[in-house]
C-alpha positions in Angstrom: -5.1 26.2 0.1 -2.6 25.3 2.5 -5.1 23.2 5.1 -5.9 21.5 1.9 -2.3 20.6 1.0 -1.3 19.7 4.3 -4.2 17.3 4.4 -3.8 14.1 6.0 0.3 14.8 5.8 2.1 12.4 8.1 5.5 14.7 8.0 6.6 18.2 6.7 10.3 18.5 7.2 11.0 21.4 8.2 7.5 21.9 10.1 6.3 25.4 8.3 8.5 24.9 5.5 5.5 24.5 3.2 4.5 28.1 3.7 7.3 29.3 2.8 7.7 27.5 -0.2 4.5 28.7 -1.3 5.4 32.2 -0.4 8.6 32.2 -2.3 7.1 30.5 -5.2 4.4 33.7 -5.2 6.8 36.0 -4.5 9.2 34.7 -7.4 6.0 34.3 -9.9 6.9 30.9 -10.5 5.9 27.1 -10.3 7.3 25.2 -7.3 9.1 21.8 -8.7 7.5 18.6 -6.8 9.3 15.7 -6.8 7.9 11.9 -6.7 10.5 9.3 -7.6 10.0 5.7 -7.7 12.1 2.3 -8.7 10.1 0.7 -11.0 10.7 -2.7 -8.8 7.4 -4.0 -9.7 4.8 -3.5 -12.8 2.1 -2.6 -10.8 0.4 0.1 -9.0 -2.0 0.0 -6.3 -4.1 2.0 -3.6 -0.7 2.9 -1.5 1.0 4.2 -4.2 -2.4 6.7 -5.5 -1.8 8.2 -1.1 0.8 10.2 -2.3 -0.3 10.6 -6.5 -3.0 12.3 -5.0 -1.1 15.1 -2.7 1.0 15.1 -6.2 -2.3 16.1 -8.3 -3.3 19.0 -5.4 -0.4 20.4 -6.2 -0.4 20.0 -10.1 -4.3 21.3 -9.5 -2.4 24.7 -8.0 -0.5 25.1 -11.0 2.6 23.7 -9.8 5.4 21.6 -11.4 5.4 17.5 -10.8 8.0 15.9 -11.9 8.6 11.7 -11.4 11.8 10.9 -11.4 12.1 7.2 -13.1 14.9 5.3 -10.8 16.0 3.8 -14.0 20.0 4.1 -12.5 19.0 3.4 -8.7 16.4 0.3 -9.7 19.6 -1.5 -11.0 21.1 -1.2 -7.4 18.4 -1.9 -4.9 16.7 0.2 -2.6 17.1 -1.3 1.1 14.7 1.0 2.6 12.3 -1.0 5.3 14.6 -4.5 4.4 17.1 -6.8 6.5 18.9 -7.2 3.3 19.7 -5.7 -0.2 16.8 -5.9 -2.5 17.5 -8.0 -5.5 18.4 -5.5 -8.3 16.9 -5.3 -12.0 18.2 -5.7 -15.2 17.4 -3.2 -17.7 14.7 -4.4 -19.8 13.2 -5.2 -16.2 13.5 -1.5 -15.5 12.5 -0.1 -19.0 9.4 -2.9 -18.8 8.2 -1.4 -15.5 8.7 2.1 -15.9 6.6 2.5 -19.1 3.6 0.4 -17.3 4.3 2.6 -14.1 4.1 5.5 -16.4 0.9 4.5 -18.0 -1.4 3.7 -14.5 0.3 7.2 -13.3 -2.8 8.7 -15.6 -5.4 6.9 -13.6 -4.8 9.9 -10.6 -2.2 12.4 -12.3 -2.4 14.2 -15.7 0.4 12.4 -17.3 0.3 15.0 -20.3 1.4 18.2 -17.4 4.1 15.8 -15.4 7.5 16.0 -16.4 8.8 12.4 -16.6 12.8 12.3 -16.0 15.2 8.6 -15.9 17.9 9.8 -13.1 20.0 7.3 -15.4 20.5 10.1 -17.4 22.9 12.0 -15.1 23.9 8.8 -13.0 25.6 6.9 -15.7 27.5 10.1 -16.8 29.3 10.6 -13.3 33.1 9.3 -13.8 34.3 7.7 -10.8 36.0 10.6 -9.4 32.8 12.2 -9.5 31.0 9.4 -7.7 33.8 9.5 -4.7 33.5 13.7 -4.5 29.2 13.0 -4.2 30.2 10.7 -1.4 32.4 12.4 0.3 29.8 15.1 0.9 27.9 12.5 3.8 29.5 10.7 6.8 29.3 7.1 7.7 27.4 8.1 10.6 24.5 10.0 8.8 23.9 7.2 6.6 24.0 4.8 10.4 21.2 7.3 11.6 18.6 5.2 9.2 17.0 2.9 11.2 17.3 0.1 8.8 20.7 0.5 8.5 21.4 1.2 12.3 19.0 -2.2 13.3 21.2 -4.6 10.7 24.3 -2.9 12.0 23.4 -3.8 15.5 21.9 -7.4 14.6 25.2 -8.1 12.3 23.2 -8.2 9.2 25.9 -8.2 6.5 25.4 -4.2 4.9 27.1 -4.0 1.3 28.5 -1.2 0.3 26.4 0.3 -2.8 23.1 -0.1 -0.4 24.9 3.1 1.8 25.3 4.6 -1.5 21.8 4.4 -2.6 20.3 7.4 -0.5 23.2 9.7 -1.9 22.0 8.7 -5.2 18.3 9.8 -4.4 19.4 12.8 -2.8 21.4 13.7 -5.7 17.9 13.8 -8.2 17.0 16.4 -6.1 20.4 18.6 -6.7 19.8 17.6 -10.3 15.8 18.7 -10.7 16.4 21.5 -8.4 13.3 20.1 -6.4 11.7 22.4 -4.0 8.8 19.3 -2.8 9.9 16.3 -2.4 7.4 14.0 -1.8 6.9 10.4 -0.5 5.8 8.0 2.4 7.3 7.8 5.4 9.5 5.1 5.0 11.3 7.8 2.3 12.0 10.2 5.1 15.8 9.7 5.7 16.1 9.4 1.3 14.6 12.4 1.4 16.2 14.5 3.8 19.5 13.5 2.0 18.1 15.5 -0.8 18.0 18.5 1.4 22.0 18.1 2.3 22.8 17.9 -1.1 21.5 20.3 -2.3 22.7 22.7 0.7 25.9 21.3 -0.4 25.5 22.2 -4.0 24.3 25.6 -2.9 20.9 25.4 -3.8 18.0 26.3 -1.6 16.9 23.3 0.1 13.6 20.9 -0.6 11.1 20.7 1.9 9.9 17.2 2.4 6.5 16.1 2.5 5.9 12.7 3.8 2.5 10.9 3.8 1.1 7.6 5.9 1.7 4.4 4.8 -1.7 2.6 3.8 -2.2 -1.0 5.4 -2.6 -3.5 2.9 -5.4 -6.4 3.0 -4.1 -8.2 6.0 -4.1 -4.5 8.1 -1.0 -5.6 9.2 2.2 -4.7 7.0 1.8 -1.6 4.7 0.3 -2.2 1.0 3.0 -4.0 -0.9 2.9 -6.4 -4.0 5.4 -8.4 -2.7 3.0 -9.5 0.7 0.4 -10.6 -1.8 -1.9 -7.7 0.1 -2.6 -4.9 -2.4 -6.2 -3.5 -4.1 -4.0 -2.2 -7.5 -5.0 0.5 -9.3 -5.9 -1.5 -12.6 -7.6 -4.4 -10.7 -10.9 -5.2 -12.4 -14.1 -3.3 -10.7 -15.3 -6.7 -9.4 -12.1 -7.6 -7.8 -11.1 -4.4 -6.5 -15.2 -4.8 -4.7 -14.3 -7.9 -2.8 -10.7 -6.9 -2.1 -12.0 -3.9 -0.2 -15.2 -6.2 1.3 -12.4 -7.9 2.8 -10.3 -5.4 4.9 -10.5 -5.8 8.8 -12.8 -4.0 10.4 -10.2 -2.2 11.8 -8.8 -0.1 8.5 -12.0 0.6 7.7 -11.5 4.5 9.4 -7.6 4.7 7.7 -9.3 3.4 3.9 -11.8 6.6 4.3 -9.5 8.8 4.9 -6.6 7.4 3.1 -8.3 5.9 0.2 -11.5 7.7 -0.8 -12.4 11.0 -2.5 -15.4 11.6 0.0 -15.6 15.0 1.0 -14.2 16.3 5.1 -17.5 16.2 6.0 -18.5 12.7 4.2 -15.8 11.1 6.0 -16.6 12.9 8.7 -20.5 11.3 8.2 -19.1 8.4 8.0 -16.5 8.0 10.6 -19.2 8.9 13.0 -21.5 6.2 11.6 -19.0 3.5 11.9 -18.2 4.8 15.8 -22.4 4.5 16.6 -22.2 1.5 15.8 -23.2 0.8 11.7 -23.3 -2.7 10.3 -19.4 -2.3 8.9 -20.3 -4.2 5.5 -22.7 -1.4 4.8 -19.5 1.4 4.9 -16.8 -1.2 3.3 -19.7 -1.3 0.1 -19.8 2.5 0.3 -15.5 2.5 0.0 -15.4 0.0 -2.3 -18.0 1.7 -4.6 -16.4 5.2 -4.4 -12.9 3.4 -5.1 -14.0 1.9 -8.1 -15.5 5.1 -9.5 -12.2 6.9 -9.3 -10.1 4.3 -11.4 -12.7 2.7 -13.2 -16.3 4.4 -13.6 -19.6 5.0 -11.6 -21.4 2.6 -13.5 -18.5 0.0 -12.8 -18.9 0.5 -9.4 -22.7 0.1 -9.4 -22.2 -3.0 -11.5 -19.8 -4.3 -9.3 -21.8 -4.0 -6.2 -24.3 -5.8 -8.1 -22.1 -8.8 -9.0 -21.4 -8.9 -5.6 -24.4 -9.3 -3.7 -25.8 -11.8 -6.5 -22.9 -13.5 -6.5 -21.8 -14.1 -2.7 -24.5 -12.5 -0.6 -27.8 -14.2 -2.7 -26.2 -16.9 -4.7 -22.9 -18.8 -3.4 -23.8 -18.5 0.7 -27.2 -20.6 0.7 -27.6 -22.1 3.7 -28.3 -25.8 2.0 -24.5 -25.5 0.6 -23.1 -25.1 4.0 -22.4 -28.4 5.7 -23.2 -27.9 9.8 -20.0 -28.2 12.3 -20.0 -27.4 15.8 -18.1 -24.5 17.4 -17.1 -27.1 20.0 -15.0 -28.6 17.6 -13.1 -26.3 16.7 -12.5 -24.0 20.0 -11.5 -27.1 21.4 -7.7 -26.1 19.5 -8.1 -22.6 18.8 -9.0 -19.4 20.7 -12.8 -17.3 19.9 -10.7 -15.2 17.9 -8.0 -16.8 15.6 -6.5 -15.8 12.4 -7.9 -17.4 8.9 -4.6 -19.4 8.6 -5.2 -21.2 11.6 -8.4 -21.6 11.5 -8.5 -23.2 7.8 -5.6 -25.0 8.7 -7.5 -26.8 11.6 -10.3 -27.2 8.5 -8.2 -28.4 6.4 -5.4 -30.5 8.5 -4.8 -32.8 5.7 -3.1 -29.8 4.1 0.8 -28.2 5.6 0.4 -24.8 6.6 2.3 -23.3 3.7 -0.3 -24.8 1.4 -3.1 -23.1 2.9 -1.5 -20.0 3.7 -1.1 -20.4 -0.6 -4.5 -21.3 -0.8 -5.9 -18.3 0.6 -3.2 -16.2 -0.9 -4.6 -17.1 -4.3 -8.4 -16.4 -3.5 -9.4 -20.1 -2.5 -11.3 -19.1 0.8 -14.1 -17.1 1.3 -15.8 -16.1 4.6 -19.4 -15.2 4.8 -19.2 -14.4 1.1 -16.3 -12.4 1.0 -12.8 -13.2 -0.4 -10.1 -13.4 2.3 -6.5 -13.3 0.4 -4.8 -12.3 3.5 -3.5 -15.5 5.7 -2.9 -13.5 9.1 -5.8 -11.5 9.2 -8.0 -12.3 12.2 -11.4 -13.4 12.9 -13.9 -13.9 15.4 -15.7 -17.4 15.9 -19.4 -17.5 16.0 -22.4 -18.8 15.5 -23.4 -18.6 12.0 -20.1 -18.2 10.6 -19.8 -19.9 7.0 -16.7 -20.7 5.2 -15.7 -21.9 2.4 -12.6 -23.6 1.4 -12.0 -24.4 -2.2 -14.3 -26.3 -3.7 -15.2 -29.1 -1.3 -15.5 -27.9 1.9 -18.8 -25.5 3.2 -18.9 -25.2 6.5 -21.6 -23.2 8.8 -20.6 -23.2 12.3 -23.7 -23.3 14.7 -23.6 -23.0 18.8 -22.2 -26.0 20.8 -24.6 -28.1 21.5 -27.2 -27.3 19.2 -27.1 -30.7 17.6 -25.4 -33.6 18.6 -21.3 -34.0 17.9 -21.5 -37.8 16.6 -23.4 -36.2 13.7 -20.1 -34.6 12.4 -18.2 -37.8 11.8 -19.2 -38.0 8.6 -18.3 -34.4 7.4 -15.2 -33.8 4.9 -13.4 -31.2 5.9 
């Protein structure tokens, strides 16, 4: 039970503190409370958030407690975690708006009807101010410096306001409030966590154990899974869209989206890993992911459909070679590099166009690379022969080896 729980855990804080839990729980015949709490910033829910909903439902599977703790107070502040500046806050009907559609995907990897759903507005709006400036005076100016956000804008003269050092106390303060013995995030939660633990010491309660898991890259598999970098598979995406979303990770997340993102046994992903390290055609294990993604939010006969779609679509359909117009590698590794990132290299294409606009253009589904999607600008590709692109609706391109036909034949070509 424990291996299980501890399963693909970035950080326990402290290290066997999960034992113990689980021992006193036992020895106290009771449920042990396990925290997830969230800022309904934006409507949506995708694959990064379901990393730690899923840890939540082994526990909830155990027997134990979850509660969500609705940042309905803390949303209207701004969390600053991972930012060089405060994050815009919400009104209200912003918060109220995202929470209840938060709430509603939670039931596409939690039972909803066994989670306790609390709004930390409704102990944060009843502090008086003396009792905001006794919670603060419980932590130093130089804990909350020990964040690395904070510490990096400190150091960089990056203007820090006031209510983003009280934020953290805020969180921690849930904690005291739910009497949390889990609490549970991803990593970039650690220091908002830990302040839960120092609260609640403070409060004389025993203190939460923290469970921290990885941060899933999103579609560029550079910058973690976030709505804001346009670079997320969500969790109500439609089956065919969620396919060619995951058709078009880098090769390179293809090992972290097993383990991260599918429900494949240890020793499928095992299989699997060890298929993609002997050398397996990659599309064949991104159809495999994509498939088994589908059938946990949507259905196994979604997913089959979806593959289906796909391959008629883009594989059989959209990527004939007559539809491809013929350009020469020579032309284009004459101003870029073998391996170059989709921005550049449809921005070379496409040079009638400014950057930003094709970085928009891709960001909104316009391009499509041997009959997969790209949505992610900086993601990077290799040159080579056979490579076909499309752009839009007007340009098909095929590259072919240089020299191969002659280069006066390309005059002609609208790119």
């Amino acid at each position: 039970m424990i291996s299980t729980l501890q399963e693909n855990v970035a950080i326990t804080l402290p290290e066997n503190g999960l034992e113990e839990k689980l021992k006193l729980a036992k020895g106290e015949n009771r449920k042990l409370t396990v925290k997830l709490g969230f800022d309904p910033t934006a409507p949506d829910l995708h694959l990064g958030h379901a990393v730690v909903l899923k840890k939540l439902k082994q526990f909830q599977d155990l027997g134990h407690q979850i509660v969500v703790v609705v940042g309905s107070f803390t949303a209207r502040i701004g969390d600053p975690t991972g930012k060089n500046k405060a994050r815009k806050p919400l009104s209200s009907e912003e918060v109220e708006h995202n929470a209840q559609t938060y709430i509603n995907q939670l039931s596409k990897v939690i039972d909803v009807e066994k989670t306790k759903i609390v709004f930390n507005s409704d102990w944060l709006d009843a502090l008086d101010f003396p009792e905001v400036i006794q919670l603060m005076s419980k932590v130093t100016v130089a804990q909350l410096m020990h964040r690395n956000d904070f510490s990096k804008r400190f150091t960089e003269n990056t203007p820090i306001a006031m209510h983003e050092l009280v934020y953290p106390i805020l969180q921690g303060f849930d904690s005291v409030k739910i009497e949390c013995d889990i609490e549970m995030g991803g990593t970039d939660q650690l220091f908002n966590c830990t302040m839960g633990r120092q609260l609640q010491e403070v409060h004389q309660l025993p203190a939460q154990i923290v469970m921290c898991m990885p941060l899933l890259k999103g579609l560029d598999g550079k910058e973690k899974m976030s709505k804001s970098l346009n670079n997320t598979i969500g969790l109500t995406d439609d089956p065919n869209e969620m396919f060619g979303k995951t058709m078009s990770i880098p090769d390179s997340l293809i090992n972290e989206f097993i383990k991260l993102t599918t429900d494949f046994s240890p020793e499928e992903k095992a299989v699997l890993t060890s298929k993609i390290e002997n050398g397996e055609n990659p599309m064949n294990i991104k159809k495999l992911i994509a498939k088994n993604i589908i059938s946990q939010y949507h259905n196994k006969a979604s997913a089959e459909n979806a593959e289906l779609f796909f391959n008629q679509q883009f594989q059989n359909k959209n990527f004939e070679e007559k539809n491809f117009e013929p350009i020469s590698t020579s032309l284009v590794l004459n101003h870029l590099q073998n391996k170059t990132t989709i921005l550049e290299l449809c921005h070379h294409l496409k040079n009638n166009l400014s950057k930003s606009a094709v970085r928009r253009l891709i960001q909104s589904g316009g391009v499509q690379i041997n009959s997969v999607k790209i949505i992610a600008p900086d993601q990077e590709i290799e040159l080579s022969e056979g490579l076909k692109i499309k752009i839009a609706r007007e340009a098909f391109l095929n590259l072919y080896k240089n020299g191969s036909r002659r280069l006066e034949e390309q005059s002609h070509y609208k790119i």
